[in-house]
N, C-alpha and C positions, 0 to 999 in steps of 0.2 A: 504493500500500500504506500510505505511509503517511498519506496521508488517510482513509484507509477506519477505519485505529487512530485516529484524530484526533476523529472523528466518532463513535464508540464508546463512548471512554471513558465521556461524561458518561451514558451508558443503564447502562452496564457499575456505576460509582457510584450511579443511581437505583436498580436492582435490589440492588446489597448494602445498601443504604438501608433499602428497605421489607425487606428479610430479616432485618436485625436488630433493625429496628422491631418487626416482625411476633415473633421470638423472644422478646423482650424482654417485649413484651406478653402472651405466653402463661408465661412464665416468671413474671411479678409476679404475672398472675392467680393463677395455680395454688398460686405458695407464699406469696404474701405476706399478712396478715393485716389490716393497717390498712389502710383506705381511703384516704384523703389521702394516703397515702405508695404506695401503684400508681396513683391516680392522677396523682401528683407525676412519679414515675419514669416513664409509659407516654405522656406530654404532652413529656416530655423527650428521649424517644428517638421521636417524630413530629417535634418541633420542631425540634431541634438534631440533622440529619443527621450521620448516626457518630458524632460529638460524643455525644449521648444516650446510645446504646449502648454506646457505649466506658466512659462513665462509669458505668453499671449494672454493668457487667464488674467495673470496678474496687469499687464502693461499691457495691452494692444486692443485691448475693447473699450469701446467709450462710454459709458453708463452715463453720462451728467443728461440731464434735460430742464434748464430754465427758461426755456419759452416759453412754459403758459403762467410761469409765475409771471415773469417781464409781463406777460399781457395784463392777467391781472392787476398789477399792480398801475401800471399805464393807464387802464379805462379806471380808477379810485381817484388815482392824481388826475385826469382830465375831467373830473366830476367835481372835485376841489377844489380845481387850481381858479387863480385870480386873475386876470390880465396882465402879462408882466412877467408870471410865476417861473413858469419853465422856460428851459430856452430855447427848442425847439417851436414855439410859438413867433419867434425871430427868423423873419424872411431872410433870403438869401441878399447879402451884399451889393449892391449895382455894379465895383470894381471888381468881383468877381465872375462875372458873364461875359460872354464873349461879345467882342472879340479880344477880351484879357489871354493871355499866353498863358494863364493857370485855368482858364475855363472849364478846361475838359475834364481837368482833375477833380476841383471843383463838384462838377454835375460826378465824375467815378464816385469819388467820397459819398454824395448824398441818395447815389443808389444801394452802395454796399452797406452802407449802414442804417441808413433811413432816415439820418440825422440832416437837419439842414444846417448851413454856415451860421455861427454866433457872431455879431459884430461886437464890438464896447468892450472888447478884455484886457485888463493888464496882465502880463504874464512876467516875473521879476528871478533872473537867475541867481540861483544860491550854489554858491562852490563847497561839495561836501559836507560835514556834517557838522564843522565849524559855522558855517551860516545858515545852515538847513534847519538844527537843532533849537540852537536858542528862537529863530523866527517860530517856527511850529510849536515850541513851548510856552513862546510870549503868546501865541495865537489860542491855546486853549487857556492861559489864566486869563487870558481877558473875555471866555464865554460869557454868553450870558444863558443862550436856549438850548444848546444844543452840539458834542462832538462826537463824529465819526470816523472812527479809527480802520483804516485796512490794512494789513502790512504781511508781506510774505514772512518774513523772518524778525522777531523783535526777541532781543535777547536776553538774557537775564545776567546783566550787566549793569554796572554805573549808568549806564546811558538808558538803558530798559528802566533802571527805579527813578531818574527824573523822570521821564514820562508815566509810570507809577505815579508816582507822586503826583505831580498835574494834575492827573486824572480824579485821583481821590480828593484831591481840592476842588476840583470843579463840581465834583458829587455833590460835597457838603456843603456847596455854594447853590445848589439846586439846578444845577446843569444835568442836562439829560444826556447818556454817555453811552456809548456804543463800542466795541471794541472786537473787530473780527482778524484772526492769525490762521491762517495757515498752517492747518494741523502738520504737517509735513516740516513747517519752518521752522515751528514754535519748539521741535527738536534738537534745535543744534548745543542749546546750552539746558543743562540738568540744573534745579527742576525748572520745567516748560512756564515762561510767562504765564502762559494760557490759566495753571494752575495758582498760579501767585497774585494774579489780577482776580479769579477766581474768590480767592481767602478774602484779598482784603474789601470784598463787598461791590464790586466792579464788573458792570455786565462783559461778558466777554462770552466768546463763544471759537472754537476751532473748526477751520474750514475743512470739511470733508475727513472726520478724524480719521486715525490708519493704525490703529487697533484690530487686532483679530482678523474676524473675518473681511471687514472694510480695509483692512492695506492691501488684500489682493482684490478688491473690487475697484479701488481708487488710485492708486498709490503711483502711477502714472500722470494723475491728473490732478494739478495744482493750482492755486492762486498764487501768480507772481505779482499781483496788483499792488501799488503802493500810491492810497487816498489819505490823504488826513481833508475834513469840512468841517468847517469851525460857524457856528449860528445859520449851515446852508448857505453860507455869504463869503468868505475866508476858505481858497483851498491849496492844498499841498499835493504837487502827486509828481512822477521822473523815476529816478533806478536807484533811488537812496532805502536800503532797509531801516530800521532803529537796532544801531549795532558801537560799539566803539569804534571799532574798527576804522567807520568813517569818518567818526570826530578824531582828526590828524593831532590836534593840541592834546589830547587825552590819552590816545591809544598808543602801547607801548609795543605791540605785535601785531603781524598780521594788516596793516592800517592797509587800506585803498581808497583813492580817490574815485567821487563821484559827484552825477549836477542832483540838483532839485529845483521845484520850481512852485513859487508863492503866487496865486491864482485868483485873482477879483473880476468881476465882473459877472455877464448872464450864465456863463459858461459851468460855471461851479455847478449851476441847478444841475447839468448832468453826469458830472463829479457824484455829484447826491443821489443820483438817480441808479449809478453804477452800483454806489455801496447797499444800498438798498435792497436791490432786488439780491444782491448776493446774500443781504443778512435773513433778508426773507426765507430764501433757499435753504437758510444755514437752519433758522431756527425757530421760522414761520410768523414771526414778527411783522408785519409792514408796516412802514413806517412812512406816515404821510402828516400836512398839515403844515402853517406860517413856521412851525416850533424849528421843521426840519426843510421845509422848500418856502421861503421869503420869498415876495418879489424882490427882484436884482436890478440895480441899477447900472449903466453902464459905466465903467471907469479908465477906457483907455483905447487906443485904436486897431489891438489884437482882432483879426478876424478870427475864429475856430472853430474844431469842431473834435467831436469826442470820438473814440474810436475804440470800439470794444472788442478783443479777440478772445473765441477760447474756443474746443470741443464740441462745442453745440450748432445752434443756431447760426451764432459767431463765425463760424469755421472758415479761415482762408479771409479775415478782413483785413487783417493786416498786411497781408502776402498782396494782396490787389492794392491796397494804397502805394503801396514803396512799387511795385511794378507802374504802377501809373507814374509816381513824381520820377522814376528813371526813364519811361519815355517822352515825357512833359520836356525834361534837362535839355536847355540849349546853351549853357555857357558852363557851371559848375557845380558836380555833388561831394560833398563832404559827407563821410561816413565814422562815426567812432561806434564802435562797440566790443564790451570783455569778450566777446565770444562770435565767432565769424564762420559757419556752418552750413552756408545757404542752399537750398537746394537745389536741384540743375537746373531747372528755370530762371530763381532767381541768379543765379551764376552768370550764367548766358545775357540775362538784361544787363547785368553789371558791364558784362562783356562789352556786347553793342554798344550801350551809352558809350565809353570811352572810346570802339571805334570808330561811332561817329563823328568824335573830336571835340566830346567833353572834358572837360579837364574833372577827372574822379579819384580821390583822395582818402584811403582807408585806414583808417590809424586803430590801431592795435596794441594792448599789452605787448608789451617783448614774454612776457610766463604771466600765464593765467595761473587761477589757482587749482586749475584741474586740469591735470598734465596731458589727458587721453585727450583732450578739446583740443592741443594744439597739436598734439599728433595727426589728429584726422583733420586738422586746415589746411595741415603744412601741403599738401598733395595739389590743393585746389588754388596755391598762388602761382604758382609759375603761367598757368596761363592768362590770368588776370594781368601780370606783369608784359606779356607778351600782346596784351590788347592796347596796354599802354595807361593799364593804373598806375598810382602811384601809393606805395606801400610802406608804411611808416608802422617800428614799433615803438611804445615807450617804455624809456627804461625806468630803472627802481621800482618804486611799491606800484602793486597789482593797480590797473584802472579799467574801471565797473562804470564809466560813465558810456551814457545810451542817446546818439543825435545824428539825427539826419536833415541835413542843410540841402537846401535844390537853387540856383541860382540866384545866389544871397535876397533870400525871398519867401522860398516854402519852407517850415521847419517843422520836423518831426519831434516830441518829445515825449517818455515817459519811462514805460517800464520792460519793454519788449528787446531782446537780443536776434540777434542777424543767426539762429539755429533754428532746429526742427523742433526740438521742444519749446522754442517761444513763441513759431509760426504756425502749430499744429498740437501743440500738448495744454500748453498751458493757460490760462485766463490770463489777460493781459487787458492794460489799460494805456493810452496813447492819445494826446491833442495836436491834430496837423493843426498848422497855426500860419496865417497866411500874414507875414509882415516884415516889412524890408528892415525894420530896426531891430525886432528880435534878432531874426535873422543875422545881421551884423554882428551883434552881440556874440550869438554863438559860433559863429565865423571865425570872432576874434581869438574862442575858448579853442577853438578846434587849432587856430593856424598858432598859435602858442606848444600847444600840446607837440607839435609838427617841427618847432625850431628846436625843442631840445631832444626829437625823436632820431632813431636810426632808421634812414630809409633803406629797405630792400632791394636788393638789384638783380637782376635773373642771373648774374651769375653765381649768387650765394647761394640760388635754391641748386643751382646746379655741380656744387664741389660737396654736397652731402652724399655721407658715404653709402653702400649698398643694405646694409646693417639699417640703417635711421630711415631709410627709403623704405624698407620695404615693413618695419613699424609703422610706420605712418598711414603705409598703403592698407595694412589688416585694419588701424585703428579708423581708418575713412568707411571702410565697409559698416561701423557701426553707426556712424553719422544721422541714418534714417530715425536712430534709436535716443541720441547724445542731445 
């Protein structure tokens, strides 16, 4: 008998093998959209018996669905709302209609997202967490109604108990307080804010926690969002987490730089609008009324518009904006970001734009802080350099800073990175922002970054040895995944 089981097993294993092979394969076909990534996943679950599968299980199914909340919640706020209230009630700008040279983007923007243009905004850059911090801290002592906290990662540091602190002062000040982390982020330091903000009487709540059986239902799928809305009127949002790390005067290890950005005008409303429907999802709360969407008044000459990406409904908004401002590009794009991953479309657009005799400008860490990231980039510059980018990295501490400039004019700003998990995994949050002064602004941040950078030249990619090439080349295959 029991050799008869002894002799079994290994058929018993080959058949649930090929059955989740087989699942697996008809599951990516049917729902998934991108090519390289079913084929990624359906190579993975033939290759790597149960291994594959299991990890499809875990990472490559997309479970989120907030679209009928976003509805619902959309038909409560347009039952409420006041003339004024939201900012989508804000017709599209006259300078931006053609025949404007951003028109067309313009009109991409307000179909992929449904949003129309904001006029009236000021948008104010903060250099890492030296000027990010203290502005965002002065912005919740001075509530009066209401803060909304979103934040991928907030850690349980010095920098995590001011904003602690804050918060619990604006409590007892009778502020109404909200605070959502990213169950996934809210890990990096023991124990989890989530829990600590929890004790001292602090709504909080963790996005998508990843406990048990929910880390293989989720755990692929994140909130990389970073909102702070202070009275619905005051907002914060770009690629700054609440970490030491970024306050450079404070932090002793590990520091990196990044932008942030201090946000007034009608435009906040859908700042508010984002956090919302995610707190909603998170914890079935909606949160509506003057307490948490004021009318807005305009306070500066920022055109904008909101830009949500994630898994869901969202899928691929990001991916078509930056495809659009790189074929818009007739004089110059500036690109910074920690992490540089695009996918072979967006590749290719990069490509064209420069040969068509853009001047396009990539600036880069010289080492991220995840070494497989730049493993799998390293493959994909030489021919970028060969179309006539230009490639630049920066050296010393890691830089986490996220901006997309289009002919010192259109500006990309928020929380999204140039990979596949921030154009395809993740929830993400982003303001094109149509204004020749920001615009300059961040020009200046970027062509700074650029004079004390190393630029790359095709011949460096080309004296690396066979060893470091062909790392690079396994570590690229994973890139659909990274």
């Amino acid at each position: 008998m029991h050799s008869t089981i002894a002799d079994l097993w290994p058929v018993l294993v080959l058949i649930a093998d090929i059955t989740a092979a087989t699942a697996v394969t008809m599951d990516a076909v049917l729902r998934k959209r991108h090519v390289p990534s079913i084929v990624g996943w359906i190579g993975l679950a033939w290759l790597a018996p149960l291994v594959g599968s299991f990890l499809y299980l875990c990472f490559g199914i997309n479970r989120i669905k907030t679209s009928a909340i976003t509805h619902e919640l959309e038909a409560a706020w347009a039952r409420d709302a006041k003339p004024g209230t939201l900012s989508n009630e804000t017709s599209s700008p006259e300078h931006i209609t053609a025949p404007h040279p951003f028109a067309g983007l313009a009109r991409l923007g307000r179909e992929v997202t449904g949003n129309l243009l904001v006029s009236g905004n000021q948008v104010t850059l903060l250099k890492n967490g030296d000027e990010a911090y203290p502005a965002m801290l002065d912005a919740i002592g001075r509530a009066n109604q209401s803060v909304a906290l979103l934040v991928y990662i907030m850690d349980n540091d010095s920098v995590g108990q001011l904003f602690l602190d804050a918060l619990l002062l604006a409590i007892k000040q009778g502020v109404h307080v909200r605070v959502l982390i990213d169950d996934f982020g809210a890990r990096y330091t023991r124990p989890s804010m989530i829990s600590r903000l929890c004790d001292s009487g602090i709504p909080v709540a963790g996005f998508l926690p990843t406990r048990t059986a929910r880390l293989i239902r989720y755990a692929n799928l994140r909130n990389h969002r970073k909102i702070l809305v202070v009275d619905g009127a005051i907002g914060f949002t770009g690629g700054m987490n609440i970490r030491e790390a970024h306050w450079l005067a404070r932090s002793v290890r590990d520091s990196a730089h990044c932008a942030h950005f201090r946000i007034e005008g009608p435009i906040v409303a859908d700042m508010q609008r984002t956090f919302a429907v995610d707190w909603a999802f998170t914890t079935g709360e909606h949160l509506k009324g003057a307490r948490w969407f004021p009318a807005l008044d305009r306070r500066s000459t920022v055109v904008a518009r909101g830009v949500k990406d994630g898994p869901d409904a969202d899928l691929d908004n990001m991916l078509r904006i930056i495809l659009g401002a790189l074929s818009v590009a007739t004089q110059t794009v500036r690109i910074v970001t920690p992490y540089f991953l695009p996918n072979d479309a967006l590749l290719r657009a990069v490509q064209v734009t420069a040969l068509r005799g853009i001047d396009v400008a990539i600036v880069l860490p010289f080492k991220s802080n995840i070494p497989i990231m730049d493993w799998a980039m390293a493959p994909q510059l030489p021919d970028l350099l060969t179309a006539g980018c230009r490639i630049y990295f920066t050296p010393g501490m890691f830089d986490h800073t996220k901006l997309f400039v289009v002919d010192s004019f259109w500006s990309l700003i928020g929380s999204t990175n140039w990979d596949a998990r921030s154009l395809r995994l993740n929830f993400e949050y982003n303001l094109e922002c149509y204004d020749a002064s920001l615009a300059q602004n961040l020009e200046n941040l970027i062509e700074g970054k650029i004079a004390r950078a190393y630029r790359l030249r095709l011949c460096d990619t080309q004296s690396t040895g066979f060893p470091v090439r062909l790392r690079n080349g396994l570590a690229r295959l994973l890139s659909p995944f990274l």
